[in-house]
matplotlib code that plots the C-alpha trace (Angstrom):
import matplotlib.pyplot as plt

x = [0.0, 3.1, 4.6, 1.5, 0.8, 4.8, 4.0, 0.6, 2.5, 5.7, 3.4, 1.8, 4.7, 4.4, 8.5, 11.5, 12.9, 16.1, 18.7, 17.3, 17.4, 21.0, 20.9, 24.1, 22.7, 19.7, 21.7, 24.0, 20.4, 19.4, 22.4, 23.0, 19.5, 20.6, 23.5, 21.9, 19.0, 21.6, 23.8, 20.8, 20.1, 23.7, 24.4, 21.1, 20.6, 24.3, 23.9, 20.7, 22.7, 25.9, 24.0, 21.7, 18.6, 16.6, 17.1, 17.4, 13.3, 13.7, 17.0, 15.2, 11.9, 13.9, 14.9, 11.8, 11.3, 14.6, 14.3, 10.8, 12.6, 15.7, 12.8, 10.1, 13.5, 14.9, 11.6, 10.8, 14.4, 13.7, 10.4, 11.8, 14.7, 12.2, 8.9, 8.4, 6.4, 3.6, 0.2, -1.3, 1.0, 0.7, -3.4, -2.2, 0.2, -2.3, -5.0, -3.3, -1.6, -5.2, -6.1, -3.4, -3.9, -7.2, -6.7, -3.7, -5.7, -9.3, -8.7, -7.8, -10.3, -12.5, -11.3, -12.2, -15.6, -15.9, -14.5, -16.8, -20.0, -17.9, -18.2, -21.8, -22.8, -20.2, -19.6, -16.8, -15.4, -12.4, -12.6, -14.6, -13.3, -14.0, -12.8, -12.3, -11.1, -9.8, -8.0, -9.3, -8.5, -9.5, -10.0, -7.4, -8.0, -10.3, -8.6, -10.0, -8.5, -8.1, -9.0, -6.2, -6.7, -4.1, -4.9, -4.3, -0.7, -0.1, 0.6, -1.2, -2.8, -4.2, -7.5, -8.6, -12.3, -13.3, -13.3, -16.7, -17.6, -16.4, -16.2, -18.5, -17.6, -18.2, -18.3, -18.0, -19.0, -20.7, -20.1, -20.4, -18.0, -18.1, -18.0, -18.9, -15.9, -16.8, -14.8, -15.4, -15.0, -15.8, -16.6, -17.6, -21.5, -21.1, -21.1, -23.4, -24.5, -25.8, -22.7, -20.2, -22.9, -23.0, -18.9, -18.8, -21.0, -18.8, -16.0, -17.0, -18.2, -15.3, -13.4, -10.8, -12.1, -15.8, -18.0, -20.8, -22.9, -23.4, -25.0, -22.9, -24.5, -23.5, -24.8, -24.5, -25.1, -24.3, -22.1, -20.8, -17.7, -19.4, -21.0, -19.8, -20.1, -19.7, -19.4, -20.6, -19.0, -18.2, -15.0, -14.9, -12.4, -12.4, -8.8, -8.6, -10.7, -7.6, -6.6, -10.2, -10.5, -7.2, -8.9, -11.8, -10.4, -7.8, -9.8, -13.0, -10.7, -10.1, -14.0, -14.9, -12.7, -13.5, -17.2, -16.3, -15.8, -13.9, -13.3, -13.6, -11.1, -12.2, -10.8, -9.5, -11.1, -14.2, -14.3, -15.8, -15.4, -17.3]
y = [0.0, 2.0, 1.4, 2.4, 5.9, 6.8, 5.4, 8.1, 10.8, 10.1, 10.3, 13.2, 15.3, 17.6, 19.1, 16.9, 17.0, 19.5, 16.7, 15.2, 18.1, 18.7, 22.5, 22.4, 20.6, 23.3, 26.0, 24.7, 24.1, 27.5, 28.8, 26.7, 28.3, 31.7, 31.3, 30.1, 32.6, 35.7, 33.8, 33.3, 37.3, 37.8, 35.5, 35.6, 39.3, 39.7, 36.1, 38.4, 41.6, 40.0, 37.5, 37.2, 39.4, 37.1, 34.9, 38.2, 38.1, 34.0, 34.8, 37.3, 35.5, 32.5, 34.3, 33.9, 30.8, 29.2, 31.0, 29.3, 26.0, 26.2, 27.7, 24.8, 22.4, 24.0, 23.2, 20.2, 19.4, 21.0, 19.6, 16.1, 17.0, 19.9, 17.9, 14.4, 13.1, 11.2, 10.1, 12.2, 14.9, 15.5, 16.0, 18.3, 20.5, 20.2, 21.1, 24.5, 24.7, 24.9, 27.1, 29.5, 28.6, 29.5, 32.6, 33.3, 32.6, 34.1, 36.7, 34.5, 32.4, 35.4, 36.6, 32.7, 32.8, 36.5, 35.4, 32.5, 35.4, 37.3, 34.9, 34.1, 38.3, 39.4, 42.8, 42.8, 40.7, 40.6, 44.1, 46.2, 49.2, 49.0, 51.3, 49.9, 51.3, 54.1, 51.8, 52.4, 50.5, 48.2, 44.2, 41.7, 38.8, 37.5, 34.9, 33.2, 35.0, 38.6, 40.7, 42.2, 45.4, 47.7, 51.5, 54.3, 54.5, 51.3, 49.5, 46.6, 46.3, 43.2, 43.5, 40.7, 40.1, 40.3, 44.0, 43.7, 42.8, 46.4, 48.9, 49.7, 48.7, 51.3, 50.0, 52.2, 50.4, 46.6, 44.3, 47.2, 48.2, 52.1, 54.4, 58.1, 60.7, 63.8, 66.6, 69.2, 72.9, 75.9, 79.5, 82.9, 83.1, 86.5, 84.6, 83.4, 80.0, 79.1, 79.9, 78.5, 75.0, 75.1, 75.6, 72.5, 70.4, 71.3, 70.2, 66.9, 66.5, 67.6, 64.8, 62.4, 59.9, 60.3, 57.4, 59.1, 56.3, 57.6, 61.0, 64.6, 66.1, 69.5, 69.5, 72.5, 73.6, 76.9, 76.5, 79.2, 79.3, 80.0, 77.7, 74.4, 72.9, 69.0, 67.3, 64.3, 62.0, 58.4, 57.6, 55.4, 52.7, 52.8, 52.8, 56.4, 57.5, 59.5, 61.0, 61.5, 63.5, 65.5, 66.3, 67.8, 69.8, 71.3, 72.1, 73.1, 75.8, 77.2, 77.1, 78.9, 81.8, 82.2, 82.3, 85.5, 83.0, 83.2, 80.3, 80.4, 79.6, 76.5, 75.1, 71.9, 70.4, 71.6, 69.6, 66.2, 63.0, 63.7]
z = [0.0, 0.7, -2.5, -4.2, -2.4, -3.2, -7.0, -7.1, -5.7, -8.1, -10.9, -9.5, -8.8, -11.9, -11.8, -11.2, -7.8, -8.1, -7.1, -10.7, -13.0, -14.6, -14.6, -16.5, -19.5, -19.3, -18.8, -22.1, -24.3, -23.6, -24.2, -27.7, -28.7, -28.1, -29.9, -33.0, -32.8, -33.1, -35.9, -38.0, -37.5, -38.7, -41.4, -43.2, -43.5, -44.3, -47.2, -48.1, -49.1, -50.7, -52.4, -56.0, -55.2, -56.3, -52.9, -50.9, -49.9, -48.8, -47.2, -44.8, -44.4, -43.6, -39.9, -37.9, -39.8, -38.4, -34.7, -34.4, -35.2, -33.1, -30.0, -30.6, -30.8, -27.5, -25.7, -26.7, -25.5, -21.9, -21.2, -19.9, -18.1, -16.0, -15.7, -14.7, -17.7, -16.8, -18.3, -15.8, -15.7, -19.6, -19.5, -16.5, -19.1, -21.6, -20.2, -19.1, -22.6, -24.2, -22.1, -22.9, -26.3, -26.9, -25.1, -27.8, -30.4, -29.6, -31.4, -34.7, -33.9, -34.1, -37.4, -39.0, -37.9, -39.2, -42.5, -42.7, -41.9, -44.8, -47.4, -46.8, -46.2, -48.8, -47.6, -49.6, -52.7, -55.2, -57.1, -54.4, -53.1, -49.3, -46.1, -42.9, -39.9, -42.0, -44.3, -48.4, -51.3, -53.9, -52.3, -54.0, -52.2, -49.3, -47.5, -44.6, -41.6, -43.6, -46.4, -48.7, -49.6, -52.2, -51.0, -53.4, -52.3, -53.4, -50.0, -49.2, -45.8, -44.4, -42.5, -40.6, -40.7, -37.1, -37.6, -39.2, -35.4, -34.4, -37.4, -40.2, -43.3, -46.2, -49.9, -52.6, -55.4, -54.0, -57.2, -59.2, -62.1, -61.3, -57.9, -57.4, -56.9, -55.2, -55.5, -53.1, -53.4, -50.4, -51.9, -50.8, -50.2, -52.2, -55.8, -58.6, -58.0, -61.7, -63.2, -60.8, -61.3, -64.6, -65.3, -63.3, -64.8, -67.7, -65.8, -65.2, -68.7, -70.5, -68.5, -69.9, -66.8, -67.3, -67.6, -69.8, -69.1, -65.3, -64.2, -63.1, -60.2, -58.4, -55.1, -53.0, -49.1, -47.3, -44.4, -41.8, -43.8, -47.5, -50.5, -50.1, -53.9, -54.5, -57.7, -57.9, -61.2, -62.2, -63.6, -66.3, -64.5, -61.2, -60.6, -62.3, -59.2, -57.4, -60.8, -61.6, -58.6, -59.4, -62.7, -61.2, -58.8, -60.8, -63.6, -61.1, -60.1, -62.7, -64.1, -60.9, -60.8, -64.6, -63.6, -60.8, -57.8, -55.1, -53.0, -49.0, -46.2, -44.6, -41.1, -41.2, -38.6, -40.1, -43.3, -43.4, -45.8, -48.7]

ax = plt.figure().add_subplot(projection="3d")
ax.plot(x, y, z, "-o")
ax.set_aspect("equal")
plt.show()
């Protein structure tokens, strides 16, 4: 009976008792690791910039690649000189493990499920210009943990989808092969309003970018600072849109000061997203 209560609490005992543990050997592994972790971050970088540039990208991505090897490898190496692995020790360690696991990962969890919602909801798609969280840009790709999105700078950003959980989503064209550009123009209240709308309808209509299949509307509001004008167009592909918008303002200018207007001095803070 003896025998068997020092047998349950051997197999208990989650740790090795410190007589057993070589602290040498851990202190070597550890060390080892280290070692190899800052070599990689020397001799990669340094194969990367002396070697054919095609390999430069793989040399650098190969880094955290090879450090989550030699740190898995270094763990897996410590675990049974540390803990006394038992049956009943390892549903112990992983039980905690999954714990701290899922808490890890919630949050990618999260985005899965979201981009499950996404396909089914399509908020988005392959070719739609979305914002989100005050990211905008054309979709490339909708993967299953994030959306890819190319802005109008060029950079890709990768969104996961659990921010349709927390953010509005705002599509500018939904499937569609056209958006609406607004350009946006503050004058003087002390003008005349059918001239300055008419010279840019003309504007809009006299467009390289123009989709002529879609209306030009001029839209105007007073404000405390003066006449605040928009002009609503479609370009004819929506990738023009920034230079579209360019077009329109730079022209719009120039039709309003040729039609006796004079624009207004706007605060910052107090213009708005068209």
């Amino acid at each position: 009976m003896a025998a068997a209560n020092e047998g349950h609490e051997k197999a208990a005992q989650l740790i090795n008792d410190l007589q057993d543990i070589s602290f040498t050997k851990v202190g070597l592994i550890i060390a080892c690791t280290w070692l190899s972790i800052m070599l990689a971050h020397k001799i990669f970088p340094y194969l990367a910039e002396k070697g054919p540039s095609q390999l430069r990208l793989y040399l650098l991505g190969a880094v955290p690649v090879i450090r989550l090897l030699l740190l898995v490898v270094a763990l897996l190496w410590l675990i049974p000189i540390v803990f006394n692995i038992t049956f009943q020790n390892f549903l112990v360690i992983f039980g905690a493990a999954s714990v701290a696991i899922g808490f890890a990962f919630k949050d990618y969890v999260s985005s899965l499920i979201a981009g499950v919602v996404a396909i089914f909801e399509r908020p988005y798609r392959p070719g739609d210009w979305i914002e989100i969280d005050g990211n905008y840009g054309e979709v490339r790709a909708v993967g299953m943990r994030a959306v890819e999105v190319c802005t109008l700078d060029d950079n890709i950003v990768y969104i996961p989808h659990e921010k349709i959980w927390q953010h509005n989503i705002s599509n500018s064209n939904d499937g569609a092969r056209t958006l609406m550009c607004v350009a946006s123009f503050y004058l003087h209240p002390a003008h005349d309003a059918q001239s300055v709308s008419q010279a840019l309808q003309e504007v809009a209509l006299t467009s390289a970018y123009l989709d002529y299949h879609k209306p030009v509307r001029v839209t105007l509001a007073e404000t405390a600072w003066g006449t605040h004008y928009k002009l609503r167009a479609y370009p004819f592909d929506m990738r023009d849109q920034s230079s579209f918008i360019s077009d329109l303002t730079l022209r719009g200018k120039l039709a309003i000061a040729e039609a006796g207007g004079k624009e207004s001095t706007v605060p910052a803070a107090a213009i708005t997203p068209s």
